[in-house]
N, CA, C and O atoms as a GROMACS GRO file, in nm:
protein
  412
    1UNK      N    1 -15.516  -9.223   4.318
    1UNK     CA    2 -15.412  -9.324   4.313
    1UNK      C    3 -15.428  -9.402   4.182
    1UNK      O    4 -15.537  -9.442   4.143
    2UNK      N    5 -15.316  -9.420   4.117
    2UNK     CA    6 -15.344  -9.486   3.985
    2UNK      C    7 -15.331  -9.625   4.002
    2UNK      O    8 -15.254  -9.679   4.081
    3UNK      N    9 -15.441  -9.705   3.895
    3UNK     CA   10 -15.393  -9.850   3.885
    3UNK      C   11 -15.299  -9.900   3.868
    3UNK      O   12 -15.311  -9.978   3.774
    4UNK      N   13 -15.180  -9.901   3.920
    4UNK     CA   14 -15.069  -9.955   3.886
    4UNK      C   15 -14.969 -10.015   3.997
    4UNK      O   16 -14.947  -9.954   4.102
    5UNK      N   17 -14.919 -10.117   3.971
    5UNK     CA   18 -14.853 -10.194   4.098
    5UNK      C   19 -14.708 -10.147   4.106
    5UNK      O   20 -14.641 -10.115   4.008
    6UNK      N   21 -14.670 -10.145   4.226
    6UNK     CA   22 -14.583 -10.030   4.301
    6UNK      C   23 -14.433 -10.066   4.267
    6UNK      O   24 -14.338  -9.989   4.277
    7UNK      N   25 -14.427 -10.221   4.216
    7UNK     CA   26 -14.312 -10.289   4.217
    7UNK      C   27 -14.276 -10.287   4.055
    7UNK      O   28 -14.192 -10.205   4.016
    8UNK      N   29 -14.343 -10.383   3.954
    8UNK     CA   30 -14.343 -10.404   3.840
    8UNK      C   31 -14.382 -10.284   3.770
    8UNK      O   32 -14.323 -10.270   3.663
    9UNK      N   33 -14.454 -10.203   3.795
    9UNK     CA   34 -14.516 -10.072   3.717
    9UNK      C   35 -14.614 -10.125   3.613
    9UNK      O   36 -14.647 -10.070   3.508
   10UNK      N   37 -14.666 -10.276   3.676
   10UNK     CA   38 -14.797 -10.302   3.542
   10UNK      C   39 -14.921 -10.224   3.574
   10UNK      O   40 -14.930 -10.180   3.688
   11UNK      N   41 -15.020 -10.201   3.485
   11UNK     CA   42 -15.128 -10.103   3.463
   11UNK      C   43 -15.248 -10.176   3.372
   11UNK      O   44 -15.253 -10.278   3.303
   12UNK      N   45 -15.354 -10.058   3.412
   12UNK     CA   46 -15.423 -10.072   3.287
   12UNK      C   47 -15.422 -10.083   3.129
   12UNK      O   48 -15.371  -9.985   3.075
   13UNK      N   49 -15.474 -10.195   3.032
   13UNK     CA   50 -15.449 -10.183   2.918
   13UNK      C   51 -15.610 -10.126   2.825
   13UNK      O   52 -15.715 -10.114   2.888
   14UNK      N   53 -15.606 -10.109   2.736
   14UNK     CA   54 -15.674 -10.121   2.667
   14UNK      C   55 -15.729 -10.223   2.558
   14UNK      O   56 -15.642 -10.302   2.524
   15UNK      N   57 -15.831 -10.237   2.505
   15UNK     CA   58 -15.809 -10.361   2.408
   15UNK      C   59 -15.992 -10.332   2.396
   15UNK      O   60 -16.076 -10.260   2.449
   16UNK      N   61 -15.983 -10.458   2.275
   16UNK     CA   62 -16.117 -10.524   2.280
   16UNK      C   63 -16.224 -10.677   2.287
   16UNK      O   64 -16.216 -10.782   2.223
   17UNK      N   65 -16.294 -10.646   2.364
   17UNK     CA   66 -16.387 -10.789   2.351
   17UNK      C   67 -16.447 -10.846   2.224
   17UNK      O   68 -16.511 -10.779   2.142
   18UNK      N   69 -16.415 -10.998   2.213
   18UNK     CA   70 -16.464 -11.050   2.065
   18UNK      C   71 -16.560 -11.166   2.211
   18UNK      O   72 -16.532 -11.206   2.324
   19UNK      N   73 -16.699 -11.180   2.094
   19UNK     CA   74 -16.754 -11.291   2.100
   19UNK      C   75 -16.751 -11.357   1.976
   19UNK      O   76 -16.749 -11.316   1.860
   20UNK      N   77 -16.750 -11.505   2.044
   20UNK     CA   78 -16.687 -11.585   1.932
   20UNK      C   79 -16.855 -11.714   1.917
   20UNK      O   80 -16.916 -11.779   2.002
   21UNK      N   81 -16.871 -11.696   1.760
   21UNK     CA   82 -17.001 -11.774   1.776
   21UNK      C   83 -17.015 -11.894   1.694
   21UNK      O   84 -16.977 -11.880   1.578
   22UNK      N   85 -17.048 -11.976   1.718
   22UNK     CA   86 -17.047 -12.090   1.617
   22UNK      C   87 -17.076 -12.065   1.477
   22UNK      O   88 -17.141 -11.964   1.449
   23UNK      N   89 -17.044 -12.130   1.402
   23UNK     CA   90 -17.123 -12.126   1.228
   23UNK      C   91 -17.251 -12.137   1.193
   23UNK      O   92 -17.274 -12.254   1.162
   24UNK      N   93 -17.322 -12.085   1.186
   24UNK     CA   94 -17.472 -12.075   1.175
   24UNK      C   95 -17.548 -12.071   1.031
   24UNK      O   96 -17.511 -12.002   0.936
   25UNK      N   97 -17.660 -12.156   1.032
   25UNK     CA   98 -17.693 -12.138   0.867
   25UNK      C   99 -17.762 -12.012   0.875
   25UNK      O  100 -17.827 -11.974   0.972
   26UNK      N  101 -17.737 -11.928   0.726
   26UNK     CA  102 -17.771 -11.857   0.671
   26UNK      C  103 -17.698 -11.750   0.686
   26UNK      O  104 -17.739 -11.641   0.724
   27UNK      N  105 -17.591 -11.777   0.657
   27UNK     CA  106 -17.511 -11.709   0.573
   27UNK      C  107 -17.362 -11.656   0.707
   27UNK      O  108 -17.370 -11.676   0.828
   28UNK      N  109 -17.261 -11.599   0.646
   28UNK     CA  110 -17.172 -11.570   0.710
   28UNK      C  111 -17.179 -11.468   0.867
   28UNK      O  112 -17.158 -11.504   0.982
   29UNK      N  113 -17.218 -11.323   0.811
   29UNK     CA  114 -17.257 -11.237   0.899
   29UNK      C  115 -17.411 -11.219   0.974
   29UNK      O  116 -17.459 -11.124   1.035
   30UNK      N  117 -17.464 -11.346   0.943
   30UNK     CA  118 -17.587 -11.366   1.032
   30UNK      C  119 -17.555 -11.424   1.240
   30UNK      O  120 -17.517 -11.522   1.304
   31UNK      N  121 -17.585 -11.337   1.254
   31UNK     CA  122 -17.572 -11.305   1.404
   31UNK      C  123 -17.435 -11.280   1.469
   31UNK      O  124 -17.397 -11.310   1.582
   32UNK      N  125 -17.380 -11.228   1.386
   32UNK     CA  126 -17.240 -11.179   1.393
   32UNK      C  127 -17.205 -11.070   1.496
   32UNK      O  128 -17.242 -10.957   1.464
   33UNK      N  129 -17.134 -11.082   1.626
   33UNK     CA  130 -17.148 -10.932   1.746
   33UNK      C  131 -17.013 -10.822   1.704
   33UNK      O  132 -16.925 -10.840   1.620
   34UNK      N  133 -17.033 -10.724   1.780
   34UNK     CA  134 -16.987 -10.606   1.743
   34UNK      C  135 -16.876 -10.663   1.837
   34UNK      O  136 -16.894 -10.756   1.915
   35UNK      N  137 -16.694 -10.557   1.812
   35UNK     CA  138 -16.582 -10.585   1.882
   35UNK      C  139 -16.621 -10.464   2.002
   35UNK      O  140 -16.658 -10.354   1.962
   36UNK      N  141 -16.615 -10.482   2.092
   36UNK     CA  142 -16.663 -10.345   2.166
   36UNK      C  143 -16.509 -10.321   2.284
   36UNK      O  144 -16.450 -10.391   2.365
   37UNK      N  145 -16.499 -10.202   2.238
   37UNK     CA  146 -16.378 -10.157   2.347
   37UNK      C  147 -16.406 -10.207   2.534
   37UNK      O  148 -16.507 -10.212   2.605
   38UNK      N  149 -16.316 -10.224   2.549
   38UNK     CA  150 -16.265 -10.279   2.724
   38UNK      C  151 -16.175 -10.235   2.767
   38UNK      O  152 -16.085 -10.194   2.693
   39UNK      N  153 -16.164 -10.225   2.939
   39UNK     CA  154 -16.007 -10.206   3.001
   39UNK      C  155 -15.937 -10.334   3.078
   39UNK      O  156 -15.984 -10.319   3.191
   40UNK      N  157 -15.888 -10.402   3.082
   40UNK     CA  158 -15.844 -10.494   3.156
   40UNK      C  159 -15.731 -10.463   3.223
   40UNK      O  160 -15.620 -10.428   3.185
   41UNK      N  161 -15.792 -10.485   3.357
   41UNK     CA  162 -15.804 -10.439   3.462
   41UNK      C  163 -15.686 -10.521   3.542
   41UNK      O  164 -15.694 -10.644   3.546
   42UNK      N  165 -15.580 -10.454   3.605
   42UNK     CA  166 -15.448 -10.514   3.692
   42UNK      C  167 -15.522 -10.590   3.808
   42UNK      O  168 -15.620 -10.529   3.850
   43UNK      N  169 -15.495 -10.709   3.868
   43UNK     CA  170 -15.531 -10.778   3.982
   43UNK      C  171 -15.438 -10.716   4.106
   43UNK      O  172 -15.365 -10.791   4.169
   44UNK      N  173 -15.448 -10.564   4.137
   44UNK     CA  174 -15.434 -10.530   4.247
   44UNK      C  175 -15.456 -10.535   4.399
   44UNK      O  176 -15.573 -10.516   4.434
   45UNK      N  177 -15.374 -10.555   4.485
   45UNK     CA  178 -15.406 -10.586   4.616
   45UNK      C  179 -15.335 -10.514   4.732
   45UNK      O  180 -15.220 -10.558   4.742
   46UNK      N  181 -15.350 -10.461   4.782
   46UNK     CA  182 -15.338 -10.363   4.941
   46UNK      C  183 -15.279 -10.461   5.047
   46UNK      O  184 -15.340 -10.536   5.122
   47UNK      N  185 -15.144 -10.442   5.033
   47UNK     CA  186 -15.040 -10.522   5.146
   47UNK      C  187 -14.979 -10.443   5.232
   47UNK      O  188 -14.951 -10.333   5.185
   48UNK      N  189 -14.944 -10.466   5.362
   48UNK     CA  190 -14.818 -10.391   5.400
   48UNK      C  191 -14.702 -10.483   5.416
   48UNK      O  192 -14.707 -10.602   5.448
   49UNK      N  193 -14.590 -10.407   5.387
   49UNK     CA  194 -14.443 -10.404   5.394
   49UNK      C  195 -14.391 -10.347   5.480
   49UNK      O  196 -14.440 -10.253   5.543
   50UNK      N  197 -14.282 -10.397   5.498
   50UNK     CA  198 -14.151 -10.336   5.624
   50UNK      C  199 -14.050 -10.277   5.521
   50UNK      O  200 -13.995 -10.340   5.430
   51UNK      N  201 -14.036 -10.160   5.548
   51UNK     CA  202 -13.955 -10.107   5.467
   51UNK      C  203 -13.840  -9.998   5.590
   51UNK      O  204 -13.881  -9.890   5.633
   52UNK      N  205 -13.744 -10.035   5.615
   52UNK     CA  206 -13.619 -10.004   5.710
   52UNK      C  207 -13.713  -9.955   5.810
   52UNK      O  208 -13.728  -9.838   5.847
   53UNK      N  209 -13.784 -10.077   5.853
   53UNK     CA  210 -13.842 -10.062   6.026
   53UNK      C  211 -13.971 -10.026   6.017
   53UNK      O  212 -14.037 -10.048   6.118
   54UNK      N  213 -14.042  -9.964   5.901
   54UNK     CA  214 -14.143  -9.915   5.936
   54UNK      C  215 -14.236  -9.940   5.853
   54UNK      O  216 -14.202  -9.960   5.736
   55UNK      N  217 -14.343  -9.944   5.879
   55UNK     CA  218 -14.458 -10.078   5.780
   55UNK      C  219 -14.547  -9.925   5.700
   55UNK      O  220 -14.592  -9.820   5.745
   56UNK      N  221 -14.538  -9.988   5.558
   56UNK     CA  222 -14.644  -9.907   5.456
   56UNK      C  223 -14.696  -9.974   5.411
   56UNK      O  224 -14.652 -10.088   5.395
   57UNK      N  225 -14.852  -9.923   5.352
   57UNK     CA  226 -14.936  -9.997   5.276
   57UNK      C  227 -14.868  -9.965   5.118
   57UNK      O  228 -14.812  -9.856   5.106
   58UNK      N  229 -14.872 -10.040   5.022
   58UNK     CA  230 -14.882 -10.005   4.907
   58UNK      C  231 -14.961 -10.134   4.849
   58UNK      O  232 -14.985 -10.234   4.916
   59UNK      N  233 -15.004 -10.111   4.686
   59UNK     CA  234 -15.066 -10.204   4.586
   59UNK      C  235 -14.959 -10.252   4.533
   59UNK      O  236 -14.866 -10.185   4.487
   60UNK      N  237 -14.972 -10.404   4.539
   60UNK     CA  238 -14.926 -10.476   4.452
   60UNK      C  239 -14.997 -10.563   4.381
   60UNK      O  240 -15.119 -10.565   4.392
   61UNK      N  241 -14.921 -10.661   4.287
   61UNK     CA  242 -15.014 -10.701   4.162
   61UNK      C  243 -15.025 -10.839   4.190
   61UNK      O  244 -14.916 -10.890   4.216
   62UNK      N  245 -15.124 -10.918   4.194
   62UNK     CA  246 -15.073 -11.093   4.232
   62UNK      C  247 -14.954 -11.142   4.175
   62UNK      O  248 -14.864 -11.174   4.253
   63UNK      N  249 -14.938 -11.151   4.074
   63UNK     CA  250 -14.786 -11.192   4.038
   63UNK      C  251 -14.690 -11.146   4.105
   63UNK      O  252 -14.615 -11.244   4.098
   64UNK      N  253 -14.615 -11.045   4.185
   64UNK     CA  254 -14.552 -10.989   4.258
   64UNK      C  255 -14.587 -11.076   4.385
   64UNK      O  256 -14.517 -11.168   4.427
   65UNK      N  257 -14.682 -11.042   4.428
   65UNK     CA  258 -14.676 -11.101   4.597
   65UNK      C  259 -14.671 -11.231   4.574
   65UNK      O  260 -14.644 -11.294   4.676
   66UNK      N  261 -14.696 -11.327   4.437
   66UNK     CA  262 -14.705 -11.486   4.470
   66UNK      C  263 -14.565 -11.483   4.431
   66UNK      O  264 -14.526 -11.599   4.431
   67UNK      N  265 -14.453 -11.387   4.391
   67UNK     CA  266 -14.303 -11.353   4.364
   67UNK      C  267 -14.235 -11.406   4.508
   67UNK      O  268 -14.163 -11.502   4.537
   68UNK      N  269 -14.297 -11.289   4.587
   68UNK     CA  270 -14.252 -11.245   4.719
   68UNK      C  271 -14.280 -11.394   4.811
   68UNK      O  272 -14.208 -11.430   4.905
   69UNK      N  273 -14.367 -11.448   4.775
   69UNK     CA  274 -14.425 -11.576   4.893
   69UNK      C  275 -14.322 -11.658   4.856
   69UNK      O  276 -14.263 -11.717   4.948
   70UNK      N  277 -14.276 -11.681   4.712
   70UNK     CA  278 -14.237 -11.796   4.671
   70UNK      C  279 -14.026 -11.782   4.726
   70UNK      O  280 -13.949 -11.876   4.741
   71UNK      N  281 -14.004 -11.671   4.738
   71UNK     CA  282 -13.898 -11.629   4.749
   71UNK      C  283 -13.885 -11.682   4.866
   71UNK      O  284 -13.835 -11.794   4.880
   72UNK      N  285 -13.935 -11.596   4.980
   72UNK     CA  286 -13.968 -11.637   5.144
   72UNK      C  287 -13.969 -11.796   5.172
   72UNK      O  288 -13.897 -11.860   5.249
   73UNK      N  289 -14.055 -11.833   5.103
   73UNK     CA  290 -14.070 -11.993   5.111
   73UNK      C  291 -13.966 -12.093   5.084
   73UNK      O  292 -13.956 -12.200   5.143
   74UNK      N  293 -13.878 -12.042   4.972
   74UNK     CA  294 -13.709 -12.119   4.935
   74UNK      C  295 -13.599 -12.046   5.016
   74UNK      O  296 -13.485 -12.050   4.972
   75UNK      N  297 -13.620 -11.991   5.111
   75UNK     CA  298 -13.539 -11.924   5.174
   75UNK      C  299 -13.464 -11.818   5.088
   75UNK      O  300 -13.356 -11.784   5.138
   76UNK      N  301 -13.492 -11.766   4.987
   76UNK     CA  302 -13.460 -11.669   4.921
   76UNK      C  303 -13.450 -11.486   4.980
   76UNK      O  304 -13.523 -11.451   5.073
   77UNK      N  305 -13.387 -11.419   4.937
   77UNK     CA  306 -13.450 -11.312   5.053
   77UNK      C  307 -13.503 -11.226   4.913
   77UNK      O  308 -13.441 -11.201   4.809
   78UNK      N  309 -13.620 -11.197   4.946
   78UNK     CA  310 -13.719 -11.132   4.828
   78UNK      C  311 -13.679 -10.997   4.831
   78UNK      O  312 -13.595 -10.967   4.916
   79UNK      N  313 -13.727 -10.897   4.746
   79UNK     CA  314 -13.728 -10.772   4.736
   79UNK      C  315 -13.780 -10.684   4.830
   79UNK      O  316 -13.717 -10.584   4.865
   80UNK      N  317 -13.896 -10.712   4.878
   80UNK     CA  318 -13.971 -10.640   4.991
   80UNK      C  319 -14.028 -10.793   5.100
   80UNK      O  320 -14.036 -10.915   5.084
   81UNK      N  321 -14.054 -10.700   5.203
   81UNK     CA  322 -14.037 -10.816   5.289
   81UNK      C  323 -14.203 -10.787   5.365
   81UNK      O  324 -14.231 -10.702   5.449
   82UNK      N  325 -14.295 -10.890   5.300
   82UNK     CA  326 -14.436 -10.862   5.378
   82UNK      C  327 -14.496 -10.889   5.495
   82UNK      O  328 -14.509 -11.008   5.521
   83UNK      N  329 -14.525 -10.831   5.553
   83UNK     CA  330 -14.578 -10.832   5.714
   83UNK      C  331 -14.664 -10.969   5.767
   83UNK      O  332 -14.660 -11.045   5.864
   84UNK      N  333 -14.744 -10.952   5.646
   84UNK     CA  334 -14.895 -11.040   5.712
   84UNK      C  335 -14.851 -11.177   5.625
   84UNK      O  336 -14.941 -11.224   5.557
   85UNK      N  337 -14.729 -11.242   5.622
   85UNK     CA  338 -14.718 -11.370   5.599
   85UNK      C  339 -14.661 -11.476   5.635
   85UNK      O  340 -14.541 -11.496   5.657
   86UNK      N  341 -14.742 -11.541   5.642
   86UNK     CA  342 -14.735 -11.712   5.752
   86UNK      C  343 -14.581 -11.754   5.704
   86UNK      O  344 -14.551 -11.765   5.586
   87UNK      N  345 -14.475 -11.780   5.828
   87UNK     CA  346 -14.349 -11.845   5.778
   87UNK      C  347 -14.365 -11.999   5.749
   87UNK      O  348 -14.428 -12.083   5.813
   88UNK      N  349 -14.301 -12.009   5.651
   88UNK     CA  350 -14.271 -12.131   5.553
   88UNK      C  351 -14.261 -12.274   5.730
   88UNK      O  352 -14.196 -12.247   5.831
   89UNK      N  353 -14.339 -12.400   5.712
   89UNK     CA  354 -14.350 -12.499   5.796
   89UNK      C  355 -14.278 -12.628   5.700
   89UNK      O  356 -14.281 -12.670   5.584
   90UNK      N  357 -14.202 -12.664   5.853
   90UNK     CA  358 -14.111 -12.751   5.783
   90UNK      C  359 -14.175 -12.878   5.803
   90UNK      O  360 -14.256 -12.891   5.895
   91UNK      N  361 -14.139 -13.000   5.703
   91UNK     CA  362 -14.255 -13.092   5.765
   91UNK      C  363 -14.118 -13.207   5.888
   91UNK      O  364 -14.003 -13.195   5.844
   92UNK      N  365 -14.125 -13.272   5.979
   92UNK     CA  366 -14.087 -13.335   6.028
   92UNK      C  367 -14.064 -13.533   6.069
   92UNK      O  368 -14.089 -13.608   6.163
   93UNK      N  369 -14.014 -13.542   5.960
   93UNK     CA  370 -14.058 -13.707   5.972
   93UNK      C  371 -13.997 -13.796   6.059
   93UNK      O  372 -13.878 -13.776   6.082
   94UNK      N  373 -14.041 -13.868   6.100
   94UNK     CA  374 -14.071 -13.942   6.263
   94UNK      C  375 -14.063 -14.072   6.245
   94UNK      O  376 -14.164 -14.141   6.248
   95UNK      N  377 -13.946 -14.119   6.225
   95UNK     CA  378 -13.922 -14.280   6.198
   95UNK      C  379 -13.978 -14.371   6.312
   95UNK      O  380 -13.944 -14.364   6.430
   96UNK      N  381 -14.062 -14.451   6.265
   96UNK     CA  382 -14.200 -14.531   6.394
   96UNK      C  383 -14.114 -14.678   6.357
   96UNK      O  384 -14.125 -14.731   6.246
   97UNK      N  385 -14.022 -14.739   6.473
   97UNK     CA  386 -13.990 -14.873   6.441
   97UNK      C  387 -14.134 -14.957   6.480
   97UNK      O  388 -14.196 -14.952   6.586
   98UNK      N  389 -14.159 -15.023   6.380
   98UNK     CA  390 -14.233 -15.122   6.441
   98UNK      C  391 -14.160 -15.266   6.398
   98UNK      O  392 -14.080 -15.290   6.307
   99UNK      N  393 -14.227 -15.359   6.511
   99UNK     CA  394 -14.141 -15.470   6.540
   99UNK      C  395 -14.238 -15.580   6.414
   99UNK      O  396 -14.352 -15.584   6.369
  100UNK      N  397 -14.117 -15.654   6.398
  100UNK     CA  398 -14.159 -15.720   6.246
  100UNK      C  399 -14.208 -15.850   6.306
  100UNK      O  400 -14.164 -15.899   6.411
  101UNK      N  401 -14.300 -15.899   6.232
  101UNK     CA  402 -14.351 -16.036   6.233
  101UNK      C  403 -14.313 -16.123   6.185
  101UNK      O  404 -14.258 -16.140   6.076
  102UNK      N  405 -14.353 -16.223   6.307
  102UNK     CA  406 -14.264 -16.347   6.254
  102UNK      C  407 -14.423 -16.442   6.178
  102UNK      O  408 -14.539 -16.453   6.217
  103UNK      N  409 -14.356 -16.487   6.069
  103UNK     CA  410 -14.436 -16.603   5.980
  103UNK      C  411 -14.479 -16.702   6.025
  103UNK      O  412 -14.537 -16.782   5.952
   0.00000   0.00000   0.00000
């Protein structure tokens, strides 16, 4: 299964790590580190969805599902619709007369 999220199609990149070091006496390239290749890595996560009745697992990417929460939550109707999430609580405010004092 490849790294890649099911919705957006983001993936693995390539690149490289810099350490970054203060100015140091004696001279410029004194203790200077090497750029060394890296992969940075998609924040993938294993959800299920309802998809016309019937629930699949797929990966999605955090940005996507905090997509999907935020949609659900404004009453929006999101793209995919996730199983394992708490419906949006409304808050209820409760007007308390209290009786006023006299001076």
């Amino acid at each position: 299964m490849a790294a890649m999220c099911a919705l957006c199609g983001k993936h693995s990149q390539f690149g490289k790590s810099y350490t970054h070091h203060r100015g140091v006496a004696g001279g410029r390239w004194k203790k200077r580190a090497q750029k060394t290749n890296r992969v940075f890595r998609v924040n993938l996560q294993r959800v299920t969805i309802d998809e016309n009745g019937f629930q699949m697992q797929i990966r999605l990417c955090g940005k996507c599902i905090k997509r999907i929460k935020k949609d659900t939550i404004e009453g929006k109707r999101p793209f995919v619709k996730l199983i394992h999430i708490n419906p949006p609580v409304k808050k209820v405010s409760e007007s308390i007369d209290v009786p006023a004092v006299a001076a």
